[in-house]
C-alpha positions as CSV (number, residue, x, y, z in Angstrom):
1,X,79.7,123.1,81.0
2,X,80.0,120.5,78.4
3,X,83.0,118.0,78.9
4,X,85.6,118.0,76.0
5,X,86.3,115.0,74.0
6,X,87.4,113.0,73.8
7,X,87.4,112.5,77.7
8,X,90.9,112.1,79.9
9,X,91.0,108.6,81.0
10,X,94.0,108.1,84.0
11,X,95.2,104.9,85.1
12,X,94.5,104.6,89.4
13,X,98.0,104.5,90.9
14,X,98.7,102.8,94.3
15,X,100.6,104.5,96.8
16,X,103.7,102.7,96.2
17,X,103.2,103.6,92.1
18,X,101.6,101.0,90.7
19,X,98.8,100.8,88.3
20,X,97.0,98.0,88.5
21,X,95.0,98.3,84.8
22,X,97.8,98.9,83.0
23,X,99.5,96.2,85.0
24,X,97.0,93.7,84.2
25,X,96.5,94.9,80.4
26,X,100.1,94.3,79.6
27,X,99.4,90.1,80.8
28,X,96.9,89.9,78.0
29,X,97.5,89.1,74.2
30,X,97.7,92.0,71.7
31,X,94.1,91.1,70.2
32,X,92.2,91.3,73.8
33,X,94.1,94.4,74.3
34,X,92.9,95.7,71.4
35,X,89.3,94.9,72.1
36,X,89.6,96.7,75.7
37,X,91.1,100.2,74.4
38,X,88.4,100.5,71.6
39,X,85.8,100.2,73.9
40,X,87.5,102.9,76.1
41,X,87.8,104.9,73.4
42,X,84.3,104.4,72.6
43,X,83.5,105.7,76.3
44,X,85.4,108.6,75.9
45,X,83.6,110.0,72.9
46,X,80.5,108.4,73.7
47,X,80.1,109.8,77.5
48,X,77.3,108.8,79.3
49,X,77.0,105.4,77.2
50,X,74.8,102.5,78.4
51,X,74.1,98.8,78.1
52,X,75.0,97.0,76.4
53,X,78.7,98.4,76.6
54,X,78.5,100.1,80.1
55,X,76.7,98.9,82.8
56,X,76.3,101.0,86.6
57,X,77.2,98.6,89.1
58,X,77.0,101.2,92.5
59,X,78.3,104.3,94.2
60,X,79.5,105.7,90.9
61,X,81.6,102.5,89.6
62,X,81.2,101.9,86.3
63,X,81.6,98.5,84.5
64,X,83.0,98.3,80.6
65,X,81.7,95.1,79.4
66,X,84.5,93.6,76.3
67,X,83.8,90.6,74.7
68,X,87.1,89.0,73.8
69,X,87.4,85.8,71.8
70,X,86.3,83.0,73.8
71,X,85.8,85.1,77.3
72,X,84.4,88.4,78.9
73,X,86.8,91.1,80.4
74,X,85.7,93.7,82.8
75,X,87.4,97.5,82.7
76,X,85.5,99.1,86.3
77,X,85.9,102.9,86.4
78,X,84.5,106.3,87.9
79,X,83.6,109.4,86.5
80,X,85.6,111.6,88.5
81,X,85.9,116.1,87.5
82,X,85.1,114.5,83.5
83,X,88.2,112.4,83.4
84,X,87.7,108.4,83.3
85,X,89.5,106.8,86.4
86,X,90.0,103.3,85.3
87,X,90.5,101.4,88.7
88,X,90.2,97.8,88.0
89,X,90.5,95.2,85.5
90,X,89.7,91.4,85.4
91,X,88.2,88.7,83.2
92,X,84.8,87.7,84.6
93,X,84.0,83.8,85.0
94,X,80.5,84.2,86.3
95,X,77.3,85.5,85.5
96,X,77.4,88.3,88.1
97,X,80.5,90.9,88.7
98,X,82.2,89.6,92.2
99,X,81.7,91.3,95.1
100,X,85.1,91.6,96.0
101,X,85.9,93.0,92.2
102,X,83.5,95.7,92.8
103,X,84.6,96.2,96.3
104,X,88.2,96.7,95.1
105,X,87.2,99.3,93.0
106,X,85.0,101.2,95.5
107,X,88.4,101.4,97.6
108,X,90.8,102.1,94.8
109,X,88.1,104.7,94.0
110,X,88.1,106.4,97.8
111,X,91.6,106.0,97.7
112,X,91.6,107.9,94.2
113,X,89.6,110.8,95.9
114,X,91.6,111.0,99.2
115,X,95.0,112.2,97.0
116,X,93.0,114.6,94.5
């Protein structure tokens, strides 16, 4: 069965309600915001999309790579029954996605799983 499009994409919620995406897209400017919901957007039509927008990182986490102005945000997300579960959000300062980033999101995504 072919997935509609565009694709649902649902903000991870913590138990106590938050969501930490949307939470930490609200503390950047307009313009980066901008930059980080087109390539969403771009996901969601575009579903399975590769480098260099998307990038696997492991255990079905998925990275959306934005360039903003002058630095380099990360969106990580799953794949979970064709809706996009975006999980984690952060702007990367190195060359390689942190291992507790990714770890986050491999527990926000379990967590995710455990309340379907």
């Amino acid at each position: 069965m072919k997935a509609e499009r565009p694709l649902k994409v649902v903000f991870f919620k913590t138990d106590s309600g938050n969501e930490p995406v949307r939470e930490w897209l609200k503390e950047l400017s307009k313009d980066d915001c901008k930059v980080i919901g087109t390539d969403i957007l771009t996901v969601q039509y575009a579903w399975p999309i590769g480098k260099p927008l998307v990038d696997n990182l492991a255990d079905g986490i998925w990275e959306v790579r934005s360039r903003l102005d002058n630095r380099i945000a990360r969106t990580l997300l799953a794949m979970v029954n064709q809706e996009i579960v975006l999980l984690h959000g952060f702007i990367k300062k190195q060359q390689k996605t942190p291992a507790d980033e990714l770890e986050l999101a491999k527990k926000r995504k379990k967590q995710y799983l455990q309340n379907l």
